[in-house]
N, C-alpha and C positions, 0 to 999 in steps of 0.2 A: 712560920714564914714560908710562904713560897718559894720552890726552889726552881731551879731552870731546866725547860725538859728542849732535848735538840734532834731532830728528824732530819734525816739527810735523804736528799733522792736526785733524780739526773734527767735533765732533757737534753737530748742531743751532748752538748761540750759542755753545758750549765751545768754544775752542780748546785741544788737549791738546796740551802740551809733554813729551816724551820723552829724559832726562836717561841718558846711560851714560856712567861712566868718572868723571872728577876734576873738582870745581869747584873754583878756588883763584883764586889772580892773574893767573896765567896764562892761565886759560882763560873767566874770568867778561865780559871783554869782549864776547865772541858773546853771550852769553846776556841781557845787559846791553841791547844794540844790537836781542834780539829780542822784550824783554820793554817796552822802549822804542815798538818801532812796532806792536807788539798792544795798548798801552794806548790809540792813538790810538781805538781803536772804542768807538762809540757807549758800550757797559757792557760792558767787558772782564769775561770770566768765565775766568779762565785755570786750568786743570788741570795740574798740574805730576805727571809720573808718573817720580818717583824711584828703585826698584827698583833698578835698578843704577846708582845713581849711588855709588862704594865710598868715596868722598870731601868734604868741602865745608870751606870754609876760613871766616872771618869775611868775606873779600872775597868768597866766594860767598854770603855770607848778605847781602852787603852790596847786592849787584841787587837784593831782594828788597825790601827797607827802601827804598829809593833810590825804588822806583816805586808800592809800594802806599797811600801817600797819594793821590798821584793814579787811581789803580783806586780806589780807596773812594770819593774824590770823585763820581763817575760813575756809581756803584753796584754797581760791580761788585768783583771779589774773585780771590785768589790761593789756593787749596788746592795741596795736595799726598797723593798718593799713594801708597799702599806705599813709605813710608819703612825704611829701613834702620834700627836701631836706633844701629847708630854714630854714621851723621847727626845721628838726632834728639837724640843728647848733646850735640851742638855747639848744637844749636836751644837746647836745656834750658841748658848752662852760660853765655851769649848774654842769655838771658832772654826769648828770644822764641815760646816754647813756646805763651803764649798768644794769641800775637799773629795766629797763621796756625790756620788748621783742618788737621787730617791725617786721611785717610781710608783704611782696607784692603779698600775696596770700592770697583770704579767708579761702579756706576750714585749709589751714596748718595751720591759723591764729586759727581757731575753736579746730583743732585737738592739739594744743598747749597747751591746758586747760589740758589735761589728760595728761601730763608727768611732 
């Protein structure tokens, strides 16, 4: 089974997060633990760039929920990008479709932080 590999890198105040392989129970604790100590900043802008991420489970959706009350608190925000369509049915059946913004562009993805 494929496990989850995560790249982290910074534009400006973004920090982009780079998802390949499977998010599940298994593997949602790193990303949980990373998503944990990037909201310590000031206004967390986190970019999540999904593309190949071929999998995500409710406990992968479940990092996401877990931390972005506190990211909104602070003003800042969790996008994602180039989503897979499969993923996004699990967002969709979930009901959390509207809860996150999703982007298939980077820069609009970045520029999204400021409105």
């Amino acid at each position: 089974m494929k496990t989850l590999s995560i790249t982290q890198t910074k534009k400006e105040t973004v920090e982009i997060i780079t998802l390949d392989g499977i998010l599940n129970a298994d593997t949602a604790s790193r990303l949980d633990d990373l998503l944990k100590e990037l909201s310590g900043a000031a206004r967390p802008c986190l970019l999540l760039d999904v593309e190949n991420l071929s999998y995500i489970s409710s406990a992968g959706i479940g990092c996401f929920i877990g931390i972005i009350k506190l990211i909104r608190t602070k003003k800042g925000d969790i996008h994602f990008l180039n989503m897979q369509p499969k993923v996004q049915r699990v967002f969709r059946l979930l009901d959390m479709e509207d809860f996150f913004r999703f982007y298939t562009d980077f820069e609009t993805a970045v520029k999204g932080f400021d409105t």
